[in-house]
Each structure stands twice: as C-alpha cells, then as structure tokens.
C-alpha positions as CSV (number, residue, x, y, z in Angstrom):
1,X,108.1,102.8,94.1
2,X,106.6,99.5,93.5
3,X,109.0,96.9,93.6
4,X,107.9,94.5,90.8
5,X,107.1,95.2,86.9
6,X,103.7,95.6,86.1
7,X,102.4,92.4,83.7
8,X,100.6,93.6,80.8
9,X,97.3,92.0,79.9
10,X,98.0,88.8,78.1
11,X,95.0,88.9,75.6
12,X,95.7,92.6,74.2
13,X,98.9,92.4,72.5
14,X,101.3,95.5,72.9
15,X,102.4,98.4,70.5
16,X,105.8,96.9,70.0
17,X,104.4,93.2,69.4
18,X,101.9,94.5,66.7
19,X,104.7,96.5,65.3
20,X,106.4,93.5,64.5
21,X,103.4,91.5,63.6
22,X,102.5,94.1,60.6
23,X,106.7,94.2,59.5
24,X,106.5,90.6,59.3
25,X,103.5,90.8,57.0
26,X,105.1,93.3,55.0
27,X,108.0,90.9,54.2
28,X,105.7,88.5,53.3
29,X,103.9,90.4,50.9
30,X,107.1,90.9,49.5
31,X,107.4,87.4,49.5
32,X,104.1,87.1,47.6
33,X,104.8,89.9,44.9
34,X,108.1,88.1,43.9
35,X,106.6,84.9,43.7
36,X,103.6,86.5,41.5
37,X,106.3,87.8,39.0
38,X,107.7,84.1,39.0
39,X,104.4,82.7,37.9
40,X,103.9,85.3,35.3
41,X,107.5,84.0,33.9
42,X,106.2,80.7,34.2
43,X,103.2,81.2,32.8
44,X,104.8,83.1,29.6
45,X,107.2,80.4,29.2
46,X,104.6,77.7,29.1
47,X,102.0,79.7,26.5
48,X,105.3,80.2,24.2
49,X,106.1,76.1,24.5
50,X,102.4,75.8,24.0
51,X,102.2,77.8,21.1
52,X,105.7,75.6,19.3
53,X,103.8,72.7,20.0
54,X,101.1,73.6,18.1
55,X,102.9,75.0,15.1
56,X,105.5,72.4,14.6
57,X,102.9,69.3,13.4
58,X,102.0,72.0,10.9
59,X,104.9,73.0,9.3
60,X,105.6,71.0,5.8
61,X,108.6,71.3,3.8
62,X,108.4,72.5,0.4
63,X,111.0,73.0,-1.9
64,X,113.6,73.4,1.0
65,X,111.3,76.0,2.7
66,X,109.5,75.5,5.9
67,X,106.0,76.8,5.3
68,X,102.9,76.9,7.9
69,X,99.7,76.2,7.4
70,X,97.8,79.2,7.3
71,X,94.4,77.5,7.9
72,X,95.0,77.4,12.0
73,X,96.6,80.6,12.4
74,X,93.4,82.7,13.2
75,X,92.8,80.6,15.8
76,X,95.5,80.0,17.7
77,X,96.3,83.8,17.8
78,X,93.4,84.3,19.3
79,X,93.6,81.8,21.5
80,X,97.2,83.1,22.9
81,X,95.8,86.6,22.9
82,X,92.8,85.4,25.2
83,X,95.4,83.6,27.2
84,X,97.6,86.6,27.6
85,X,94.9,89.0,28.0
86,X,93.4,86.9,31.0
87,X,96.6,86.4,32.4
88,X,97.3,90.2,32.9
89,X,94.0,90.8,34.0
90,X,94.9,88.5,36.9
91,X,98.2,90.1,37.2
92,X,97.1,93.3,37.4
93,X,93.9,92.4,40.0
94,X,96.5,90.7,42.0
95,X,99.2,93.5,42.1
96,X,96.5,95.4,42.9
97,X,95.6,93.7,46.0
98,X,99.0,93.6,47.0
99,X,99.1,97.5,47.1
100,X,96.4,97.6,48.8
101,X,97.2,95.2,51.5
102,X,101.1,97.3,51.7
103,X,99.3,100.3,51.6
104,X,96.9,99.4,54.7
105,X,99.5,97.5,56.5
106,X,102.2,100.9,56.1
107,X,99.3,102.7,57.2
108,X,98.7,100.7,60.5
109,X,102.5,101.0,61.0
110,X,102.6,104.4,61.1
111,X,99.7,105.1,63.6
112,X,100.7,102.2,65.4
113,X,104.4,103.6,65.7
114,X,102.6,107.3,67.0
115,X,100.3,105.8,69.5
116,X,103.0,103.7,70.7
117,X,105.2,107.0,70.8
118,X,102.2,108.3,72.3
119,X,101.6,106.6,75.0
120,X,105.3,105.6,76.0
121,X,106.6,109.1,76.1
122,X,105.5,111.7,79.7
123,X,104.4,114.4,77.8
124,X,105.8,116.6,80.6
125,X,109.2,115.4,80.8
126,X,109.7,113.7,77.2
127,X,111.1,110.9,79.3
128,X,109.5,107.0,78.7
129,X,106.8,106.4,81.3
130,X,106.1,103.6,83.5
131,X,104.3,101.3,80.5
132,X,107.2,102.0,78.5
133,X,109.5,100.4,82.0
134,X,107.1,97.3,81.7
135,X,108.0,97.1,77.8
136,X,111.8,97.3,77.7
137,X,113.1,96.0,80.8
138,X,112.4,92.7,80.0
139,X,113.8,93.2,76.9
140,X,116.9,94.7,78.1
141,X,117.4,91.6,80.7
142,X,116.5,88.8,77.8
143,X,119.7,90.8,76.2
144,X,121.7,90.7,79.2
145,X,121.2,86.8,79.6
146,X,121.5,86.0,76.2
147,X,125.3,87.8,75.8
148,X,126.0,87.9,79.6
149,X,126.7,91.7,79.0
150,X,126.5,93.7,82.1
151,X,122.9,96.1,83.3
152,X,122.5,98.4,85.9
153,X,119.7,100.1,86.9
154,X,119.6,103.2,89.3
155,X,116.3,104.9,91.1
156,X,115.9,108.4,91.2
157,X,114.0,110.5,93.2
158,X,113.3,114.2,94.0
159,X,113.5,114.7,97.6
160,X,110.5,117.2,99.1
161,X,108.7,117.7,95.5
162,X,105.7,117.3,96.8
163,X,106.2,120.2,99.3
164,X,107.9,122.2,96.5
165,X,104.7,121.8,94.7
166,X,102.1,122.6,97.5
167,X,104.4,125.7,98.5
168,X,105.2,126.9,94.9
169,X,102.1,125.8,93.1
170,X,101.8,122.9,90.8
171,X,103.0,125.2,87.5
172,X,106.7,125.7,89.6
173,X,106.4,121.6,90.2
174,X,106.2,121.2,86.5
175,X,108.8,123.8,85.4
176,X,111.4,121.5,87.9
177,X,110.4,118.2,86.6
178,X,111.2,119.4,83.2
179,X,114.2,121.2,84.3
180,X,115.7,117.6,85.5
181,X,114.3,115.8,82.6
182,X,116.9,117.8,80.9
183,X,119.2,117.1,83.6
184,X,118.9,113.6,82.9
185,X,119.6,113.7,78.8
186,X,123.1,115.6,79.1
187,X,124.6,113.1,81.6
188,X,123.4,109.7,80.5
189,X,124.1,108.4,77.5
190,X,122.3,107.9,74.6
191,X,122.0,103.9,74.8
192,X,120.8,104.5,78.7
193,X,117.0,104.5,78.9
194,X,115.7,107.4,81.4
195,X,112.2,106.7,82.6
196,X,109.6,108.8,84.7
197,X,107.9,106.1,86.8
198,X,106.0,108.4,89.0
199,X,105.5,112.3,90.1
200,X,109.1,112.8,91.7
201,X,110.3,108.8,90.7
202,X,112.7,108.3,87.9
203,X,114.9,105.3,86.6
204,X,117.6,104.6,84.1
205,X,118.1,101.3,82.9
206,X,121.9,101.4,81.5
207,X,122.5,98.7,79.3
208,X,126.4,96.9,79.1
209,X,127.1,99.6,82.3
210,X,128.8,98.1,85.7
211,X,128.0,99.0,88.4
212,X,131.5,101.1,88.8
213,X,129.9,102.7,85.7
214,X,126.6,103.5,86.7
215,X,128.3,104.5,89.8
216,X,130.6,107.6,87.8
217,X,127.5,108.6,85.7
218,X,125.6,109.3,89.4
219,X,128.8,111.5,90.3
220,X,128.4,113.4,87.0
221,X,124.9,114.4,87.7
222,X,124.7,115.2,91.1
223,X,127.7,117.8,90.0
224,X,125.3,118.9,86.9
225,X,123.0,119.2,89.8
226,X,125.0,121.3,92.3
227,X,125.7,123.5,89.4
228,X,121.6,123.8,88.8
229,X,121.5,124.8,92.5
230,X,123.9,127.3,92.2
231,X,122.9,129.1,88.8
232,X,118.8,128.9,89.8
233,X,117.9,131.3,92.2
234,X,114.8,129.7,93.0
235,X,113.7,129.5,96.5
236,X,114.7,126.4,97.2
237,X,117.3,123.1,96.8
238,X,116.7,120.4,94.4
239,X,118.2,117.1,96.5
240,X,118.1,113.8,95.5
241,X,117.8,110.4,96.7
242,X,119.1,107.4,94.8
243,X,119.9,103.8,94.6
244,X,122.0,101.8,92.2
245,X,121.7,97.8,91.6
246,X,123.7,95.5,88.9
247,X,121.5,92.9,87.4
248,X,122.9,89.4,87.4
249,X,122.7,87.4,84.8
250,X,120.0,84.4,85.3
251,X,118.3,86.6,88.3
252,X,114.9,87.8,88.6
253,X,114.7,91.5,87.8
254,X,112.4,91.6,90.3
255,X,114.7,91.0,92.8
256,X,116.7,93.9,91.8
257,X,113.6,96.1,91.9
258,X,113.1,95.3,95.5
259,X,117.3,96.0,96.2
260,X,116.1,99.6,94.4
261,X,113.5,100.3,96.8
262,X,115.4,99.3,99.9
263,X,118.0,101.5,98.9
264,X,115.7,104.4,98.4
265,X,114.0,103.9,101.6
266,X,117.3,103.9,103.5
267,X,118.2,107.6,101.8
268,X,114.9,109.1,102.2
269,X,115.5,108.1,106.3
270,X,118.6,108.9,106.6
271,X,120.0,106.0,106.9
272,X,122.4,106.4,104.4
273,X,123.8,109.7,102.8
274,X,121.2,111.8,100.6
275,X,122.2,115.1,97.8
C-alpha cells in the first residue's frame, strides 16, 4: 500500500474542479439573465420618458382642453415602434444565447458528473477507487483543520486473496471482493467513505470518528465477518489484516498513511494479532 497520496497532474483540472467551474457559470448566467430583464425595464422606462418629452411641447390649450398636434404623431409612433421592435429583437437574440449557453453548460454537467461517477467508482466492488482516495482525502483533512472535528482512517486488507484466486480461479476472487464490498456498506456508515485502493487493499476514511470510534466499527465487522465464515461454505476463511490511525489536526496526512502501512506490515507478519 503506498504510503503517500498520489498528486494529480496540475495542468489537467479534475472532475470535481470542472464540476464547480461549470455551476459557477451557471449562476452567473443567471446573473446575466436578471440583469438583461433590468435593462429591458430600463430601457422601457426611458422610451416612455422619451416619448412625454416629445409630446408635452406640443400640447396647446384650447378652450380648457388639452389637445395634440396631430401633425407629429405618424412619426413618432413609428419611431417608438422601431425602437421597441429592435429592442425585442435584441431581447430575444440575447435570451436566446443564454439558453444556449445553460443548455451547453447543463449538458457538460451531466456527462461531466457520469464520467466522474465513472471513473471514481470500481466497477467490481461499487466501492470509490484509488483516484477517488487522491480527490477526497484532501478534502476531508482541509475539513478536519478548518472545524478541528476528529478523522480516522483504517486499512483493510484481505489476507491470502491472492492464493484464494490462483487456487479458486480469478471468477471465485471476484465473487469474494464483492461479497466484502457488501460487507463493508452494512457496517460503516453512510458519511464513512469505503475505498478499494488495490486487488485485496481497502480504506475507510470516517469523517468526525475517534479513534475509540473507528475502533467499535472494526469490532462490528470482523463479527459481520465471522458470521460470513460461518454461513459460506466455501473452501476457505476470509481473514483480515488492518490498521487504524486518527488524523491530527495541522499534520501531514501523509504521515498518517505511513502509520497505516506500518501497522499493516506488523499484522501481515505476525507481529501483531491478525482475523
């Protein structure tokens, strides 16, 4: 298990960034389509002071009535109709634009959001994969330090898969790494993220968890695990070595990575006690 998040390249910006980048431009095209029905307003409002202006010098008073003179009528109708039928030609071109932009941007959303789910998500296990590990942890530590809220992490992994595999074949191999992907969704909770990193190496990030918490949910599925092994006549024992480390606030996540590994190593040798 490598003991330090992969960077991702710096000049390609990821799913979740560009996700953002297109919501932010949809807000501001909201922006813009408010603001378009504000000039329209404004626009109206000025034509109609316009149009006063130009009738008032010409109104004379006879015999107590007010009465306009009829000569510049024809043409400052048509001037107001040109006016307003430029104006919504304008509107309309705009408002059409806008649609098209939304329309576009929605569109990029969506696919984005699917290749994102796409290439987050082991298809085997339904689990997040490793490039989903390099997108949230980060993100889950930037929200530890910010509220000083507690995260654990805990590594997982299966003990003798690989011979499991060669003796069984590879289709058995599958069947058991779904079977504990499974495992894995009834005893963690819904807020915990449960990632595949490699073939038999599995994490759960368990955000505002001690590590007295993380340490209960462990007992929970090791005894959803010895019930497995009892109910699956199989061939064979699923067994499990693991490793549990709090992240402190201000650290480098790195550092609790390596404390992961260490911890891992020491179960796999014996050196501590394995399931």
């Amino acid at each position: 298990m490598p003991a330090s998040v992969e960077e991702s390249p710096t000049v390609v910006p990821s799913m979740l960034e560009r996700a953002e980048h297109i919501q932010r431009e949809i807000q501001q095209l909201s922006g813009r389509d408010l603001q378009l029905w504000s000039i329209g307003i404004l626009v109206m409002l000025v034509l109609a002071v316009g149009m006063l202006a130009l009738l008032f010098p010409n109104l004379v008073w006879a015999e107590h009535t007010i009465r306009i003179q009829t000569v510049y009528l024809p043409q400052l109708f048509f001037g107001l109709i040109s006016l307003i039928l430029l104006f919504n030609i304008y509107l309309l071109q705009q408002k059409i634009n806008l649609n098209q932009t939304r329309g576009r941007l929605i569109g990029e959303l969506v696919l984005n959001e699917r290749l994102e789910s796409l290439s987050l998500v082991d298809p085997l296990t339904q689990l997040l994969n490793r490039r989903a590990l390099n997108e949230l942890i980060p993100r889950e530590v930037a929200r530890a330090n910010r509220h000083g809220r507690p995260l654990t992490l805990m590594a997982i992994e299966l003990q003798s898969f690989r011979e499991i595999n060669a003796k069984f074949g590879m289709n058995e191999g599958n069947q058991l790494l779904m079977e504990f992907g499974k495992l894995l969704k009834r005893n963690f909770r819904g807020s915990d993220i449960l990632l595949r990193q490699g073939d038999d190496q599995f994490m759960v990030v368990m955000p505002d968890t001690s590590e007295e918490e993380a340490e209960s949910a462990l007992h929970r599925l090791l005894r959803l695990l010895k019930q497995w092994n009892s109910t699956n006549s199989i061939g064979y024992e699923l067994r499990l070595a693991w490793a549990v480390a709090p992240y402190v606030t201000g650290s480098d996540v790195a550092a609790v990575l390596r404390i992961l590994d260490r911890k891992i190593f020491q179960k796999k040798h014996n050196l501590g006690p394995v399931f």
